[in-house]
C-alpha positions, 0 to 999 in steps of 0.5 A, a space after each residue: 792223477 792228470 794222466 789218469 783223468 787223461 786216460 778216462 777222458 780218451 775212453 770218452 772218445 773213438 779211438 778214430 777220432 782220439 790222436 791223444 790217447 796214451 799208449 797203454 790206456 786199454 778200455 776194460 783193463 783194471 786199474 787200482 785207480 779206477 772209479 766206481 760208481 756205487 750207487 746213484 742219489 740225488 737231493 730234493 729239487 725246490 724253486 732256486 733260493 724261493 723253495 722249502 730248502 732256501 735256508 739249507 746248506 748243502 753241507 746239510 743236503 751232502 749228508 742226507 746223500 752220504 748217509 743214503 748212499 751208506 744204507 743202500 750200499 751197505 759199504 763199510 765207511 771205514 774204507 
């Protein structure tokens, strides 16, 4: 799994400036251990440890993110 992170990171940078970039890590070549960003939600934002969220725990928040995510993707959970 380090390799792999190695290998996106390297697509963060030119490939002038990238001395380190493993030989065969092509950007835009499939893998089955690629990432993808499905859809993008964020959670309620309040005064820090003062707002309407102050006695809510982030497992709490997670779901409501989670359970967004799950509707607007229409991904089925058990994959």
């Amino acid at each position: 799994m380090a390799s792999r992170l190695s290998q996106i990171a390297s697509h963060l940078v030119p490939e002038s400036m990238n001395h380190h970039r493993p030989s065969g890590a092509k950007i835009g070549v499939k893998s089955d251990d690629d990432v993808v960003i499905c859809c993008a939600v964020r959670t309620p934002i309040t005064r820090g440890f003062k707002g309407g969220f102050k006695d809510t725990v982030p497992e709490d928040l997670l779901a409501e993110v989670l359970i967004a995510v799950k509707e607007r993707t229409k991904i089925d959970p058990s994959l």
